[in-house]
C-alpha positions as CSV (number, residue, x, y, z in Angstrom):
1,X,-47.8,-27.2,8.9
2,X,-45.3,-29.8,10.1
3,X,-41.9,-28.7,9.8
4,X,-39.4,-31.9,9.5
5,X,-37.0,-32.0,12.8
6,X,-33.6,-32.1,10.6
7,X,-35.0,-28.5,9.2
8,X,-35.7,-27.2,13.1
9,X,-32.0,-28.2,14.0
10,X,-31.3,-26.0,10.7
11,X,-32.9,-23.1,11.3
12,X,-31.8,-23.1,15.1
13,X,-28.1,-23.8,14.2
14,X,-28.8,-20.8,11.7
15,X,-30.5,-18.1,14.2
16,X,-27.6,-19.3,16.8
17,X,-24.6,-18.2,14.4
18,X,-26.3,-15.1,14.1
19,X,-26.9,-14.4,17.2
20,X,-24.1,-15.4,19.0
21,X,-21.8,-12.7,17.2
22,X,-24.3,-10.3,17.6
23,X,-24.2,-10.3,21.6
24,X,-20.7,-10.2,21.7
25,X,-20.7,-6.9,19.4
26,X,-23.7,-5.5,21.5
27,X,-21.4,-6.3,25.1
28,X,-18.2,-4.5,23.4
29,X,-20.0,-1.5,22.6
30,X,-22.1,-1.2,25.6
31,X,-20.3,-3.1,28.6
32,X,-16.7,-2.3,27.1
33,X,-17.5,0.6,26.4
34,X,-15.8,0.4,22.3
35,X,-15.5,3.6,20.5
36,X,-15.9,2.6,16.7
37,X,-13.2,5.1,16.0
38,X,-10.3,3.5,18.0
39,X,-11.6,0.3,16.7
40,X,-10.9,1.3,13.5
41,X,-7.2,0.1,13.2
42,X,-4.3,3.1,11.5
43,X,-2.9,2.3,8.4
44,X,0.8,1.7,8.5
45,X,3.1,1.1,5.7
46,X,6.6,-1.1,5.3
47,X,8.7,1.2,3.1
48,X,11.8,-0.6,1.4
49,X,14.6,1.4,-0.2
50,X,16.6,-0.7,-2.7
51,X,19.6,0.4,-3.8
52,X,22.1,-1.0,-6.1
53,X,25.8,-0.4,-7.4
54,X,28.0,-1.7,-10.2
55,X,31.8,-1.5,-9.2
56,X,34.9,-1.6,-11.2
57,X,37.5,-1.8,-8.0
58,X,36.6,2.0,-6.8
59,X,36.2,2.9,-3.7
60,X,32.1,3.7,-3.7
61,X,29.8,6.4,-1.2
62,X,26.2,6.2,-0.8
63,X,24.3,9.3,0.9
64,X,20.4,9.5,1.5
65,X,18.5,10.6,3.9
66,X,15.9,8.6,6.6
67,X,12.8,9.6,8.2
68,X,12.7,10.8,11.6
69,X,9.9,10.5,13.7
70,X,8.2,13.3,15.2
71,X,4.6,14.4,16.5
72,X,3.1,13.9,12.9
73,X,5.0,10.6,12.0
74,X,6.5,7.3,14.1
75,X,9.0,5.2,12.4
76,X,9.8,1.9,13.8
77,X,11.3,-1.4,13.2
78,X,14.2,-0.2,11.2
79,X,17.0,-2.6,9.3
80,X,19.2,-2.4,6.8
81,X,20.9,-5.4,5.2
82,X,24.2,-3.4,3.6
83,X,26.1,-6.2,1.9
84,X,30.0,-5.6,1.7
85,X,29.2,-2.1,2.6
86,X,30.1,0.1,6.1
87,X,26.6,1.6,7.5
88,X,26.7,4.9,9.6
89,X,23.8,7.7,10.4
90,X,24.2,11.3,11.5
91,X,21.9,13.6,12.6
92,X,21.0,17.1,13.2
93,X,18.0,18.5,14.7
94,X,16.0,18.3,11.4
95,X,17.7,15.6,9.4
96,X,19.1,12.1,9.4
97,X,21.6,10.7,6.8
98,X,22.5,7.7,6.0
99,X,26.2,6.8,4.6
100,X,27.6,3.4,2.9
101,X,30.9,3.0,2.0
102,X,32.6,0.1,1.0
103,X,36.5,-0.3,-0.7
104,X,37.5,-1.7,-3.9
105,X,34.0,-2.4,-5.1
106,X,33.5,-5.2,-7.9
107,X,30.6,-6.1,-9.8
108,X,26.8,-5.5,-8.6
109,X,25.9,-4.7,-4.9
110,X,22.7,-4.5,-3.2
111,X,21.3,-2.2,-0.5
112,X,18.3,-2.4,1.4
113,X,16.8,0.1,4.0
114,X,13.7,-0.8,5.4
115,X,10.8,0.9,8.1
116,X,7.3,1.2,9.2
117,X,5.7,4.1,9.0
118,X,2.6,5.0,11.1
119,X,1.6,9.0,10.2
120,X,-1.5,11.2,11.0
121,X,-3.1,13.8,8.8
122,X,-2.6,17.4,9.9
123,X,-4.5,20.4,9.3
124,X,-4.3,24.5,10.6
125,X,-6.1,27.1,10.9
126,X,-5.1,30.5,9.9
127,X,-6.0,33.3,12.3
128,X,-8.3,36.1,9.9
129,X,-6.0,38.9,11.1
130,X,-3.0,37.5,11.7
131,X,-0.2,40.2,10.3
132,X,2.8,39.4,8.9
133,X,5.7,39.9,11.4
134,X,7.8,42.5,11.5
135,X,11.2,40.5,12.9
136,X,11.1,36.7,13.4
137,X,13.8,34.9,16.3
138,X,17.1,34.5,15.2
139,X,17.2,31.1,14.3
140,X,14.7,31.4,11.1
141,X,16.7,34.3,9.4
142,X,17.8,31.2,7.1
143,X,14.5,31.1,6.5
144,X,14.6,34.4,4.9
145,X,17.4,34.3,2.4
146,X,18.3,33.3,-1.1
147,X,19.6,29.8,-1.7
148,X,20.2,28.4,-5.3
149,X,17.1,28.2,-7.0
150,X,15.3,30.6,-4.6
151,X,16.2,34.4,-5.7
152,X,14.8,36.2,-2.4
153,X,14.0,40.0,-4.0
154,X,14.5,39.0,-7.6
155,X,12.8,41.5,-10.2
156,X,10.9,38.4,-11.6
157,X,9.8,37.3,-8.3
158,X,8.4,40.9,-7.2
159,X,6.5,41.1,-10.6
160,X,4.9,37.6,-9.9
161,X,4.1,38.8,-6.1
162,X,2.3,42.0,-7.8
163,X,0.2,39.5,-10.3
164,X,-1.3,37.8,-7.0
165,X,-1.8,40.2,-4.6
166,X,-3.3,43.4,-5.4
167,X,-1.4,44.8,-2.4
168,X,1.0,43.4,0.1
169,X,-0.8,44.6,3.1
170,X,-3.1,42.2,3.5
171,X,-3.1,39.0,6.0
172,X,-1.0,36.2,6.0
173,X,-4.3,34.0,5.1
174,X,-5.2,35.9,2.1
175,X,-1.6,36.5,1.3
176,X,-0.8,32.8,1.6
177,X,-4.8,31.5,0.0
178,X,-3.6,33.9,-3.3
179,X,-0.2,32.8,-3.8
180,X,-1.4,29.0,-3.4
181,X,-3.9,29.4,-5.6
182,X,-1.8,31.2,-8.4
183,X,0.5,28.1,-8.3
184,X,-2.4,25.7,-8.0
185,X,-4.7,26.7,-10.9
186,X,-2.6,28.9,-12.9
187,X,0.8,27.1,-13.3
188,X,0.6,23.6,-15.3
189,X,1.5,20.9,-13.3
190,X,4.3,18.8,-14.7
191,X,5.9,15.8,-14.3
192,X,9.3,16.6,-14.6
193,X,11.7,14.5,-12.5
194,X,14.4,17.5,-12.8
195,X,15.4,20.3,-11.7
196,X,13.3,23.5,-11.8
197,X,14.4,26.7,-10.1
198,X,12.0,29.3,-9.0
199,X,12.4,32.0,-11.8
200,X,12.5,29.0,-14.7
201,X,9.0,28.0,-13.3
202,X,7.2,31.3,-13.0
203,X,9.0,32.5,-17.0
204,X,7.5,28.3,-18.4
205,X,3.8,29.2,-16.2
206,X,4.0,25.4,-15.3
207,X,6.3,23.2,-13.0
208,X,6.7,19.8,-11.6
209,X,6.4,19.7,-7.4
210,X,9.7,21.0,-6.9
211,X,9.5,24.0,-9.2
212,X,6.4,25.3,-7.8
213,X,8.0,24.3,-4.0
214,X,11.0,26.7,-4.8
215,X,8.6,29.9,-6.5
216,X,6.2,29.1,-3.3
217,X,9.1,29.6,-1.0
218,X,10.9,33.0,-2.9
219,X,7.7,34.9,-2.8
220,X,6.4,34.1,0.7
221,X,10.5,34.7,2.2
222,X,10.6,38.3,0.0
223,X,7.4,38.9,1.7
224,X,9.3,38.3,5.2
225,X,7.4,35.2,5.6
226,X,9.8,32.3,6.7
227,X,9.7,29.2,4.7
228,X,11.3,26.2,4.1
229,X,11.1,23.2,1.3
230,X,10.3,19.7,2.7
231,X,10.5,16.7,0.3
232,X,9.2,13.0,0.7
233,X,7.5,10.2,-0.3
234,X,3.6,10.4,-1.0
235,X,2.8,6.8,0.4
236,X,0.7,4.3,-1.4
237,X,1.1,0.3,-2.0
238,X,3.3,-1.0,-4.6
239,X,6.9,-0.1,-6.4
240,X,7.9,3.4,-7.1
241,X,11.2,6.1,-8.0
242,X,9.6,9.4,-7.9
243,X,9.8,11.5,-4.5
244,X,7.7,14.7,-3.7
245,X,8.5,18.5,-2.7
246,X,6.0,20.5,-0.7
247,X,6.8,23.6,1.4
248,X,6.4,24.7,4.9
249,X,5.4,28.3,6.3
250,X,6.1,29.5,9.3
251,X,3.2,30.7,10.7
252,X,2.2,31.8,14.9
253,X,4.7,29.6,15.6
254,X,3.8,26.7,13.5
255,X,5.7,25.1,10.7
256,X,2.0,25.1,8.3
257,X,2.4,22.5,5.2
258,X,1.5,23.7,1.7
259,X,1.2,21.4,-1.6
260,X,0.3,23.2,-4.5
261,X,0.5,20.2,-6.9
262,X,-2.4,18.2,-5.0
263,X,-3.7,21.4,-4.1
264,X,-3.5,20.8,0.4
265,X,-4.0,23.9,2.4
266,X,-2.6,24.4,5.2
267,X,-2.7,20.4,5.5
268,X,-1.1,17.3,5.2
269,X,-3.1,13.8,4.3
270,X,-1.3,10.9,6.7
271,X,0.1,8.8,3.7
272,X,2.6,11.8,3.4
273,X,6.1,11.0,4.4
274,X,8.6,13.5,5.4
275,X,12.2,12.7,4.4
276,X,14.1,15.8,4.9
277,X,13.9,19.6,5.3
278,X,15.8,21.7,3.0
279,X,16.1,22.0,-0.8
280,X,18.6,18.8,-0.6
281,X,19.4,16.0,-3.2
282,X,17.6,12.7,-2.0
283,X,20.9,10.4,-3.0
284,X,24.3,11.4,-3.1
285,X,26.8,8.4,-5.2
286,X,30.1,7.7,-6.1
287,X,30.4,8.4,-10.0
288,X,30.5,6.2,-12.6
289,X,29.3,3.4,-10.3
290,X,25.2,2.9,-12.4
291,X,23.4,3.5,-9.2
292,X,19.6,2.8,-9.5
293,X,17.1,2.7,-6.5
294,X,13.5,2.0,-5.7
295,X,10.9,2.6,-3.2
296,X,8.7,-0.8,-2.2
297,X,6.0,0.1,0.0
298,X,3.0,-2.3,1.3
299,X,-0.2,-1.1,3.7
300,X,-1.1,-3.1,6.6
301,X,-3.2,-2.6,9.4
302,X,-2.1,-1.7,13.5
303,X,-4.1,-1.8,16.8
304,X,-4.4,2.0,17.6
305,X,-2.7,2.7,20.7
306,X,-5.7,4.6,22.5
307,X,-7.7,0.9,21.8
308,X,-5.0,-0.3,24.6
309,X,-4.9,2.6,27.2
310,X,-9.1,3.4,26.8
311,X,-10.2,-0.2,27.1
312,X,-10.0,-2.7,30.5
313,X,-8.7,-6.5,30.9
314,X,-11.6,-8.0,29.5
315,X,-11.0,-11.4,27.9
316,X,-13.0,-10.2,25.5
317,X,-11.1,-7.0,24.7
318,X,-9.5,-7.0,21.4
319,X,-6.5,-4.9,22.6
320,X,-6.0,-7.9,24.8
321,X,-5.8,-10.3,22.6
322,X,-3.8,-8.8,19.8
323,X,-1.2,-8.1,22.3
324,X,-1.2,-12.4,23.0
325,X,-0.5,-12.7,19.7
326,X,2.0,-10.3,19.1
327,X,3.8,-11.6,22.1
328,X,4.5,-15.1,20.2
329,X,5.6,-12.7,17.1
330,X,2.1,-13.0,15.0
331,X,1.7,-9.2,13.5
332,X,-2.0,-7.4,13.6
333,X,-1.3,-7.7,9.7
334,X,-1.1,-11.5,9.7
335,X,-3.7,-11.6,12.0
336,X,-6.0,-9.9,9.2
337,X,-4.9,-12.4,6.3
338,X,-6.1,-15.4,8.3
339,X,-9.7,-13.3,9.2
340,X,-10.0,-12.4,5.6
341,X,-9.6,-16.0,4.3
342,X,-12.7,-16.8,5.1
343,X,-14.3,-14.1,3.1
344,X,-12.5,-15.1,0.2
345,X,-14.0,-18.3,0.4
346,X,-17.5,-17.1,1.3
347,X,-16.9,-15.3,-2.2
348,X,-15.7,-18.7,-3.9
349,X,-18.8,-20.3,-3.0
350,X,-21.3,-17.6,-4.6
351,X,-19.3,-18.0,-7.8
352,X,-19.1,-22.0,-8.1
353,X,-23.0,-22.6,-5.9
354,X,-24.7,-19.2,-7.3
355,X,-23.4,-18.1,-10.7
356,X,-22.1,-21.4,-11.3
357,X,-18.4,-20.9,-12.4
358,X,-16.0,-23.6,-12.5
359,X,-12.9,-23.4,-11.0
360,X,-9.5,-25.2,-10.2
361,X,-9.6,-26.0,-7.0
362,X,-12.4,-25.4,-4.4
363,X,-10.9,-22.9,-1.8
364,X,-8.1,-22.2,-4.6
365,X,-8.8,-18.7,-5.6
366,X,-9.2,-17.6,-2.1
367,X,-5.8,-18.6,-1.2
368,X,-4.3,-17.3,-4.5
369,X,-5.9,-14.0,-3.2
370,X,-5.1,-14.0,-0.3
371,X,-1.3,-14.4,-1.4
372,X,-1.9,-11.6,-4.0
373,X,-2.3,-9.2,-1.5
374,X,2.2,-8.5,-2.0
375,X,2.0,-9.1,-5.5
376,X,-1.2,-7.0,-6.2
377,X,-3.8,-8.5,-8.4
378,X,-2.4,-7.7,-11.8
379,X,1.2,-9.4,-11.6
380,X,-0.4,-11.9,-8.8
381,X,-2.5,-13.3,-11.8
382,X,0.3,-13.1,-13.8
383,X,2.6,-15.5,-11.6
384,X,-0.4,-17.6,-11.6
385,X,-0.9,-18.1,-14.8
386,X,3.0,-18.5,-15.4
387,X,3.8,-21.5,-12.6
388,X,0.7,-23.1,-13.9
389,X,1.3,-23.7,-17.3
390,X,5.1,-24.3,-16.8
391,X,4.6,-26.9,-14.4
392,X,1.3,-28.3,-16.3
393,X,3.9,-28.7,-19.7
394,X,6.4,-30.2,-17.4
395,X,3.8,-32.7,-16.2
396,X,2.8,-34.0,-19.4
397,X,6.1,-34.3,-20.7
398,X,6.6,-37.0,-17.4
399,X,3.6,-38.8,-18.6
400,X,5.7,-40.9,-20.6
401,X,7.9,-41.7,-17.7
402,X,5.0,-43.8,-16.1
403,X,5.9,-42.7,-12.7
404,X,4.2,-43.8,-9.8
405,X,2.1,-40.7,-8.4
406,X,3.3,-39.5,-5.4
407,X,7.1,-39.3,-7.0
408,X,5.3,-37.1,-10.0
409,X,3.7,-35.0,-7.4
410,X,7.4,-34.5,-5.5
411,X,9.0,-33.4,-9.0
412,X,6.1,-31.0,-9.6
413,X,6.5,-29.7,-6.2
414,X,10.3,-29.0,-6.5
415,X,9.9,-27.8,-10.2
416,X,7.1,-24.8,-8.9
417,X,9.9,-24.3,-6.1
418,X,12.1,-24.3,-8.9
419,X,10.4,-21.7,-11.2
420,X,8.9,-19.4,-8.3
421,X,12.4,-19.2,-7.5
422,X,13.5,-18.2,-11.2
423,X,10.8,-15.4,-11.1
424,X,11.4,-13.6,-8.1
425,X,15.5,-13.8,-9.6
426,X,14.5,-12.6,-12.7
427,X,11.9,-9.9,-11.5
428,X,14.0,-8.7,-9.4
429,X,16.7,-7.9,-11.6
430,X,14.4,-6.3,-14.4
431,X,13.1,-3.9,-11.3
432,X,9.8,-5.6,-11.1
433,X,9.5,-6.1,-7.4
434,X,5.5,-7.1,-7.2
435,X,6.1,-9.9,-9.2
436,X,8.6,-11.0,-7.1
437,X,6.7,-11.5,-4.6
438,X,5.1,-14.4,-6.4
439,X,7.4,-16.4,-4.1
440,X,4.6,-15.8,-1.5
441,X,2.3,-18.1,-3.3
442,X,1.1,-21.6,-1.7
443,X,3.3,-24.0,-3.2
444,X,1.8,-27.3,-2.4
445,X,-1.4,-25.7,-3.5
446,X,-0.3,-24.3,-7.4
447,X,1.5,-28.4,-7.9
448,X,-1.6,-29.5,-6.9
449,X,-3.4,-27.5,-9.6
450,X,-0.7,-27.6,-12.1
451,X,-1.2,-31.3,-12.1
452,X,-5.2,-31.1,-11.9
453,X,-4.6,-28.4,-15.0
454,X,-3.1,-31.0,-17.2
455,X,-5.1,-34.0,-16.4
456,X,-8.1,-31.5,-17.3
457,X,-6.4,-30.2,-20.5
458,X,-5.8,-34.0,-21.4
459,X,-9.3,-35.1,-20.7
460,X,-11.8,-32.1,-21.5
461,X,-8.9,-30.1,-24.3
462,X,-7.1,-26.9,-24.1
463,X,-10.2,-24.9,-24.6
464,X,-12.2,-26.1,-22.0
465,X,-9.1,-25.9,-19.9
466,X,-8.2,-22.4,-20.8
467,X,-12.2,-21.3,-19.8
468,X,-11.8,-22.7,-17.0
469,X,-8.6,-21.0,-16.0
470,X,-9.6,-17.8,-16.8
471,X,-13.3,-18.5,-14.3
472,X,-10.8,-19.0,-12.0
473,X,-9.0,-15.5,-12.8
474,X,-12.1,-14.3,-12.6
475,X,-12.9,-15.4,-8.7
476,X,-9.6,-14.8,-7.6
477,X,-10.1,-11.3,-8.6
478,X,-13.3,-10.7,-7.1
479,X,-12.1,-12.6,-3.8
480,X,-9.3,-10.2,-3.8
481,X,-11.2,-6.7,-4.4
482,X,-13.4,-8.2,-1.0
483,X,-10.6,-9.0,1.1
484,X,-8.6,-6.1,0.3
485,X,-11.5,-3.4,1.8
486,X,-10.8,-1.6,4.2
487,X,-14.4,-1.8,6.1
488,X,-14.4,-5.2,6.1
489,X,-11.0,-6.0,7.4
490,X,-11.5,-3.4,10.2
491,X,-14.5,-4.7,11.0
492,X,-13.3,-8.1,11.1
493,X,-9.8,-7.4,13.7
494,X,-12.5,-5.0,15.8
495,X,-15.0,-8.1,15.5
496,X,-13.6,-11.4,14.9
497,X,-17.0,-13.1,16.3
498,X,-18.5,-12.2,12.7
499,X,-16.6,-15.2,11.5
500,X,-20.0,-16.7,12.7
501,X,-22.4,-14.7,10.6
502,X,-19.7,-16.3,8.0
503,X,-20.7,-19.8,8.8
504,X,-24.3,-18.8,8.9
505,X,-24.2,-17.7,5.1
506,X,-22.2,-20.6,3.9
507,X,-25.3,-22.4,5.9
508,X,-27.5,-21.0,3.9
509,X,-26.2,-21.4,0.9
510,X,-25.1,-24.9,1.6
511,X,-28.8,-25.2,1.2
512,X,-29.0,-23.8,-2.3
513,X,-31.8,-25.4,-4.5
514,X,-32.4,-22.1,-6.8
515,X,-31.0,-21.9,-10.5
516,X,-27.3,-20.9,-11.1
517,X,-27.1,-17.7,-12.9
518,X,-24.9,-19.6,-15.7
519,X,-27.8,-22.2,-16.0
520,X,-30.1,-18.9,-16.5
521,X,-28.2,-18.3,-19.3
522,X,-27.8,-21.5,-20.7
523,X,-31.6,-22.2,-21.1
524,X,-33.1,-18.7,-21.0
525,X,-34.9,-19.4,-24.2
526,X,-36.6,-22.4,-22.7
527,X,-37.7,-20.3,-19.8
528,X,-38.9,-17.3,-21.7
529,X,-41.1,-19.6,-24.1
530,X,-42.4,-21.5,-21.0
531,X,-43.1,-18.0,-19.4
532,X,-44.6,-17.3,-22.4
533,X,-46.8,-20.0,-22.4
């Protein structure tokens, strides 16, 4: 069989895009010797801490406390944008405070702390018959004591010791595996954002992180077992108020973690942030002054530092050429929104070629996506939708100007300017910081669509329109559940060359000749009858 010489120079082009990236991965792991688990990049996070202040002329204190970093946790790239206010830090060899002051404040103030934070997951193990001691170094005997909250030799805190333990010779791991799992399974968790000393929480039998933190800590110190609360921030992408308490134990020498709400042993996941040790108030204000605060925190992708030190000059070695780019101040983390572009759009394609949706725009939704990625999906199709149809009514309402098109086009662009800008002011102020991020979004791109919106809802109706805004919805969400995983965009920064395998599937489907899954659909009782007949 003759097979037509364009279709050769297909098939070749085809086998060379698949090829090509799969030498290069096939050199890196065997020439370069790549370990797939230092090419797997660490998850980082940018924490923000907003903070803002209403004055009345008074003179107005802020206190919280920063991370520090430490063999567990590295915190970097720290600024502060403090307004009117004075900005100092102390230390001491656990804890770092922040302090704003400012004189005479009037009317509302804004504060902004911000950091990276790059943490590992810890875990111990508990020697079988490891004693408690009899007498610890000096320095832990605060470690021993009562403190508000913690009644060290209480009546109450004796009788719930003899609940757990049958007797109180027995070692520290089955001491410590009872008591955590009396406060695990037994007492209700609740979420309670106040105060709960140790004897309130063991009379209610259920307590909110801190509660159970501060029973943890008076049983295990009048067992002559140092320990010590710890509180921070339980990482994870988007807005948040609510800090977490967990407790430490001192154990061989070791400072062991113990979290008896999400019910970690002698461990510590690495999206847990220390703050500070000790049974401390996270903010400190000035009265009367309605201070409100939040916690913004975004993911993003690093080059592991033992890719660098394990891996030679190669051109080819990724290390290598992250480091060029960060060197002209482009971030691994923009690096992996330009690589997961692509994607998106490979996505795009299957929905308008395969299943045969209709969409504003052709590469549209994989932009919109790709912008989401601040605003998450929910309030990113939300600001969507919003500049859309504003801009679209403002478009028809010009129709009657009869305005030459490029003019229209420069009033659309600076009235999206205009109402992204408006959002993110008005977000902002009602706490919703997600949505504020809206102002992220390609502006060229949503007046370009605003206008092809209108021109659509004028030609084919509002219903027809609406369809196909929501098919667009539709792809923008499933371009952005694909870019956001994880495999794929750690795959893709350890591998860029599979942008080729990319080109060979949009080869392939460029050639396409099969029935759309909408058209299936469509004129599935003509094809069952003609199956039929």
């Amino acid at each position: 069989m003759k097979i037509k010489k364009n279709t050769l120079v297909y098939l070749l082009v085809f086998v060379a895009f698949l090829a090509i990236p799969l030498a290069l991965v096939t050199y890196k792991l065997t020439v370069l010797n790549y370990k797939m688990s230092d090419l797997i990049p660490a998850v980082s996070y940018n924490i923000d801490i907003n903070m803002t202040v209403d004055g009345h002329g008074d003179d107005i204190e802020i206190r919280t406390f920063l991370p520090k970093s430490d063999t567990r946790q590295k915190i970097t790239e720290e600024t502060h944008i403090s307004g009117g206010f004075e900005f100092d830090v102390r230390s001491d060899h656990l804890n770092r405070l922040a302090i704003w002051r400012a004189a005479a404040v009037q009317g509302k103030q804004s504060i902004r702390y911000s950091f990276v934070v790059q943490a590992q997951s810890v875990r111990f193990e508990i020697p079988d018959d490891l004693r408690v001691a009899k007498s610890y170094p000096e320095s832990l005997n605060v470690y021993l004591q009562s403190e508000p909250g913690v009644p060290v030799h209480d009546p109450l805190i004796h009788e719930a010791i003899d609940k757990v333990l049958p007797s109180r010779d027995l070692p520290v791991l089955e001491i410590l595996t009872r008591i955590h799992r009396y406060l695990q399974d037994e007492l209700k968790n609740k979420n309670f954002s106040g105060y709960t000393d140790a004897l309130t929480a063991y009379k209610l039998g259920e307590a909110s992180c801190n509660g159970k933190g501060r029973l943890f800590v008076a049983m295990a110190r009048t067992l002559n077992i140092p320990a010590r609360s710890v509180s921070g921030l339980i990482m994870k992408a988007g807005d948040k108020r609510v800090s977490h308490q967990w407790v430490e134990i001192y154990i061989n020498g070791y400072w062991v973690p113990f979290d008896t709400i999400n019910d970690h042993f002698a461990k510590l996941p690495a999206n847990f942030l220390t703050l500070y040790y000790g049974d401390k108030v996270l903010f400190h204000h000035s009265s009367n002054v309605n201070f409100k605060y939040m916690f913004s925190m975004s993911k993003k992708l690093v080059a592991k530092a033992s890719l660098r030190e394990n891996l030679d000059d190669s051109i080819l070695n990724i290390a290598n050429v992250y480091q060029a780019f960060e060197d002209i101040g482009i971030s691994q983390n923009l690096l992996k929104i330009i690589l997961m572009i692509p994607i998106g759009a490979l996505v795009t394609v299957i929905f308008r070629n395969v299943i045969g949706l209709e969409t504003f725009g052709t590469f549209l939704p994989a932009l919109i996506a790709s912008a989401a990625r601040d605003t998450g999906l929910l309030w990113g199709s939300v600001g969507f939708v919003l500049v859309i149809v504003l801009t679209a009514l403002i478009r028809r309402a010009m129709d009657g100007l009869q305005l030459l098109h490029s003019p229209k086009m420069a009033i659309l662009l600076t009235v999206v300017v205009m109402i992204i800008f408006a959002a993110t002011v008005i977000s902002t102020n009602f706490g919703l910081t997600q949505l504020a991020h809206v102002s992220l979004f390609p502006i060229a791109i949503l007046a370009i669509t605003a206008e092809r919106f209108a021109i659509f809802e004028q030609e084919h109706g509002l219903l027809k329109a609406s369809k196909v805004t929501v098919a667009t919805l539709v792809v923008v969400a499933a371009a952005y559940t694909v870019m956001e995983s994880q495999f794929l965009q750690s795959m893709f920064l350890a591998f860029p060359e599979l942008l080729f395998v990319l080109i060979a599937l949009n080869l392939w489907l460029g050639r396409w000749i099969g029935m759309r899954v909408t058209e299936f659909f469509r004129f599935r009782k003509v094809i069952w009858q003609e199956a039929k007949a």
